[in-house]
N, C-alpha and C positions, 0 to 999 in steps of 0.2 A: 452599419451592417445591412444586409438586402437580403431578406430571405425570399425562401421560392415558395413555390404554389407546394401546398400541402398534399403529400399522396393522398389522405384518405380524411383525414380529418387534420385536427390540431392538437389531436391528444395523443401523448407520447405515456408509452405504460417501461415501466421499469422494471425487470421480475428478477427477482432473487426465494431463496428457502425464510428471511428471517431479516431482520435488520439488528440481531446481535451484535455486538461491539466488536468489528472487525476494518481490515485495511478497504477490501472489497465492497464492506455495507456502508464507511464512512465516505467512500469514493459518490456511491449511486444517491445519498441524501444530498452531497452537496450538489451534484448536478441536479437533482429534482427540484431543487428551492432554486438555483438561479433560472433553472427552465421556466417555472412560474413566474420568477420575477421578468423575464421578460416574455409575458401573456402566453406562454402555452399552457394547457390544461395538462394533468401528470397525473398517473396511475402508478401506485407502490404494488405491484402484484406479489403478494408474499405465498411461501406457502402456510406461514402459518404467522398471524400477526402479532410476534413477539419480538422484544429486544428491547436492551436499554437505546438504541438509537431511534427508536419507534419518538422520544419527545425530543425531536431533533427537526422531525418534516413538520413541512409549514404546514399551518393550518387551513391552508387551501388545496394541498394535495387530497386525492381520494385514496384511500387503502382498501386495498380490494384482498381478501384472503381466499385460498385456492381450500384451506381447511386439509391438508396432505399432513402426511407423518414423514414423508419423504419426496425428492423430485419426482420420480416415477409415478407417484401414487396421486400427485397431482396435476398428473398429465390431461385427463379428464375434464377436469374443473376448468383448464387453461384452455381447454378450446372450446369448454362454453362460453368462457369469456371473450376470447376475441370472435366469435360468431354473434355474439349479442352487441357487444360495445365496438367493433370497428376499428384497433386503435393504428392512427396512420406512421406510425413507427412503433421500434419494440427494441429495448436493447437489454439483453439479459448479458449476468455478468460473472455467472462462472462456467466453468465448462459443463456440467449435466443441466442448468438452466438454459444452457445455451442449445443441448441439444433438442430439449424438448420444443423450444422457439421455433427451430428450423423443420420440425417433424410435424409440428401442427401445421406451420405454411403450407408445407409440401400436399397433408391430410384437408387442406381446407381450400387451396390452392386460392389465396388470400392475396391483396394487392399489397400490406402494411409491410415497412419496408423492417426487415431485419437485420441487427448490428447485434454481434456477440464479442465480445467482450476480454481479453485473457490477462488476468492479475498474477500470474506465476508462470512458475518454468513448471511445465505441462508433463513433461517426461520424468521429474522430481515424484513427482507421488507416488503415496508409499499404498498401493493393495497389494493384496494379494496377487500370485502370478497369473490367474485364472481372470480377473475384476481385471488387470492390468491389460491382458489380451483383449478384454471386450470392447473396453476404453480406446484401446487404439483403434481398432475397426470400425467400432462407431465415430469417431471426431475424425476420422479418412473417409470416412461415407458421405457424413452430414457435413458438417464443417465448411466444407466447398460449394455446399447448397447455399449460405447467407448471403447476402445482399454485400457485407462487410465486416470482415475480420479485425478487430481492433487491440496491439498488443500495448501494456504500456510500459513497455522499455524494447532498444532494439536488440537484446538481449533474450529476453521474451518472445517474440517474433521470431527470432535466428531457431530457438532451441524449438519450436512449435514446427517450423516450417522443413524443419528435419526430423522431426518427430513423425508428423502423419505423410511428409513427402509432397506438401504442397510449395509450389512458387510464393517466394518470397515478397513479391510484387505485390500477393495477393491481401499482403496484413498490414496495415495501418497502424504505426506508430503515435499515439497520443497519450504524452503524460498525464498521468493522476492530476488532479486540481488540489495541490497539497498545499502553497500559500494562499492562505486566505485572510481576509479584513478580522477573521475572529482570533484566526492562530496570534497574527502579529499585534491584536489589544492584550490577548492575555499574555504574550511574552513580557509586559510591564506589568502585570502583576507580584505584589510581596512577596516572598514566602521565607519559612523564619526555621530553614532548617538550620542545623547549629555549623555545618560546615560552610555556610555561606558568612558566616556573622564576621564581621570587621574584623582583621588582623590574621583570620584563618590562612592557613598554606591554600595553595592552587588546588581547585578542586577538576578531576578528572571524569566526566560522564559518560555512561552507557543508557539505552534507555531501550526494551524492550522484553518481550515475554521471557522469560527462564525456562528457556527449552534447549533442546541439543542446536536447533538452527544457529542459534544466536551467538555460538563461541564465548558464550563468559569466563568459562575457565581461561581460554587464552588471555582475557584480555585482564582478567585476578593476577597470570603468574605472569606477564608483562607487566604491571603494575608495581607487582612486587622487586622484579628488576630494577623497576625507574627509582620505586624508593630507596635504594643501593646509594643516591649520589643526589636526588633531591626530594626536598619535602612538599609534599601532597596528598590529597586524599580520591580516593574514589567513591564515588555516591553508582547505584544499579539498581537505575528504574523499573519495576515492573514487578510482575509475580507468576507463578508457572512452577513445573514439578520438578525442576533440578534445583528448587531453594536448598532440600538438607544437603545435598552433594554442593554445593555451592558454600555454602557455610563450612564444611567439614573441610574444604579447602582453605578458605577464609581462616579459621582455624590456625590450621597444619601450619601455615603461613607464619604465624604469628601477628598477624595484620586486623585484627579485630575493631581494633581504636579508627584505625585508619580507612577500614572499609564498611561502607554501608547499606545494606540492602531494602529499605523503606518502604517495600511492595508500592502497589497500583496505586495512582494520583491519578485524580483527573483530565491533571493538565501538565505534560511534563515544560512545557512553551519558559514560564519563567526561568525553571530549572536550567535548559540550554545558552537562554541569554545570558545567564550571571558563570557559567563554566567554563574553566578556562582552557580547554578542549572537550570536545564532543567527541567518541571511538564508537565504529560500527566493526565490532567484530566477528559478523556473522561468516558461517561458513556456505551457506548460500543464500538466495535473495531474488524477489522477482524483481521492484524498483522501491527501493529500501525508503520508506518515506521520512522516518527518522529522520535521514541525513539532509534530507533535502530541507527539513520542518529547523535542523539543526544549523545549515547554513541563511537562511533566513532571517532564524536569532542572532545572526552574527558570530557565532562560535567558531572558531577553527577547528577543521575536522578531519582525524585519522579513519581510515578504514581499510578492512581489506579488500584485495580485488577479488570476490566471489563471484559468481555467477548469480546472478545479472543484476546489472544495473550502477553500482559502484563507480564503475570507472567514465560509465555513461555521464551521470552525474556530478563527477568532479573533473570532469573532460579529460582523461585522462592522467589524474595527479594535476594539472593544472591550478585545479582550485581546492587541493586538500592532498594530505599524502595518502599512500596507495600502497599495501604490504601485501606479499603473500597470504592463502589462509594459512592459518594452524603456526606463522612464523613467530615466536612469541620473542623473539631476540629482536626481529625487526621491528615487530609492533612498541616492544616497549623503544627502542630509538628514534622512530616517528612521532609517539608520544612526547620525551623529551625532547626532541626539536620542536618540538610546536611549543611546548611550556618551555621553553629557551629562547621561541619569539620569530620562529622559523612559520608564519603562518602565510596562508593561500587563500585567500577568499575572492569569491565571484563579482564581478561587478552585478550591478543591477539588471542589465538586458540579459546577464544568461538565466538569471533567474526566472526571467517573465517567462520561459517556456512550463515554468510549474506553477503558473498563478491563475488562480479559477476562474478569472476571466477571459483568461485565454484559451484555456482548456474547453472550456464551456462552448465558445467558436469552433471549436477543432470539432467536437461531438456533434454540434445541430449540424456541420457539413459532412461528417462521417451518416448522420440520420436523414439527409437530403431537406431538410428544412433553414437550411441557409445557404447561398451562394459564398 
């Protein structure tokens, strides 16, 4: 690889609100550690220096805290910072970090090159009608000012670039760095749950938050279909506020034995390697990493085609089946075709477009630090 002459320095500053346990904050640690590892210096600019993923950055990163209650409020503190420390790129990585990135340049009229960032469907967010107007007017203001638009699904991009009415040209597609050397150690890790143990029926996986996004009820009363004709179980990873609604279904069903709901593991990586399919039954999605982390493990994998990113991902049903949302008659038949031996998996080279070392190329040229 050939990198270029550095705009302003060698240090690249990261800014987010927090390094909480999120899809967004796990995306920007794993780029900060491979940035370091090959010799750039790296700033975590948080606004406020908390999260479980705080002992995840390497120990040569600096964390710089803006000390804010909110983006807004630590708009301030961010252009002390880049007025003091110079940093020769900036890539912030949700949309109000992003605005503030572009408004300081603008306020400082600064050389460091700016990359924002877009992890969701932009137009999906849920304010108020009033927060929702302002939102738009500002990311059609600002937005246009970056240096570089970065979406990471073309899905993501599509729904952004008709959202504030900008050229599509103008947004860079670069997937998450979702396989990585640590996911694929710990998918060979034990684990001794009892639906795994020798002689067990086919075990059936979900694996994220319990929230309305995520369609679990579809994929409970699809499940409940498939058990009609074969034996199986379903394990649903995660934890979130539709647990009692989820159980009272669970329930209703009669499916108690059969289904399991285990709240939050660390790691669900084993979990997908030993399952003898993987279901993303969300009802939407920016670039569902789940599936991606699930085809990796090797699993076969259903999902629906939601907005975005699904079908991007399994190349159009190519590499996994592909159901309507909310179709729980199709879902549960894709399911049983796959536990029937009806599987689609990727070869190797499609995956390398989500492996962090690839990724990681695609961002230092997105930041003008590599040719």
């Amino acid at each position: 690889m050939t990198f270029s002459k550095k705009p302003q320095s060698s240090r690249i500053a990261l800014y987010l609100n927090s390094l909480e346990m999120g899809g967004a904050e796990s995306v920007v640690v794993e780029l900060g550690n491979r940035f370091i590892e090959l010799g750039f210096e790296v700033d975590f600019v948080l606004g406020q220096a908390k999260g479980a993923l705080l002992d995840r950055v390497s120990k040569r990163a600096r964390i710089v805290e803006l000390v804010a209650r909110n983006t807004y409020a630590g708009f301030p503190a961010l252009v002390r910072y880049i007025r003091k420390e110079g940093p020769g790129a900036f890539l912030a990585v949700t949309e109000l970090t992003g605005l503030m990135a572009i408004l300081s340049k603008i306020l400082l009229g600064s050389r460091h090159y700016v990359v924002v960032s877009l992890m969701t469907t932009v137009s999906r967010h849920k304010r108020s009608p009033i927060k929702k107007k302002i939102e738009r007017i500002l990311l059609t203001w600002l937005y246009p000012k970056a240096d570089e638009i970065v979406a990471d699904s073309r899905g993501v991009a599509r729904d952004f670039s008709e959202y504030i009415g900008i050229h599509p040209d103008r947004i860079k597609v670069i997937y998450n760095p979702v396989i990585t050397p640590q996911l694929l150690s710990e998918a060979k890790m034990n684990i001794d749950h009892p639906f795994f143990q020798p002689g067990q029926p086919p075990v059936v996986l979900g694996v994220g938050r319990l929230s309305e996004a995520k369609g679990f009820p579809s994929l409970i009363q699809a499940f409940a279909l498939v058990r009609r004709h074969t034996p199986a179980r379903l394990l649903i990873v995660g934890e979130g506020e539709q647990r009692p609604a989820l159980e009272r279904l669970i329930h209703s069903l009669g499916l108690t034995e059969e289904i399991n709901l285990p709240g939050f593991v660390s790691s669900p990586f084993p979990y997908m390697s030993r399952a003898s399919v993987f279901v993303l039954s969300s009802l939407w999605e920016g670039l569902p990493a789940v599936l991606i982390e699930a085809l990796a493990c090797g699993a076969p994998v259903v999902s629906t085609d939601c907005k975005s990113g699904p079908s991007e991902i399994l190349d159009h049903g190519k590499y996994g089946h592909l159901v309507p949302v909310n179709d729980t008659e199709a879902l549960a038949e894709a399911i049983d075709a796959s536990l029937n031996g009806d599987h689609r998996r990727p070869p190797n080279e499609w995956l390398d477009q989500f492996r962090s070392e690839t990724v990681v190329q695609e961002y230092l040229k997105a930041l003008r630090l590599m040719m």
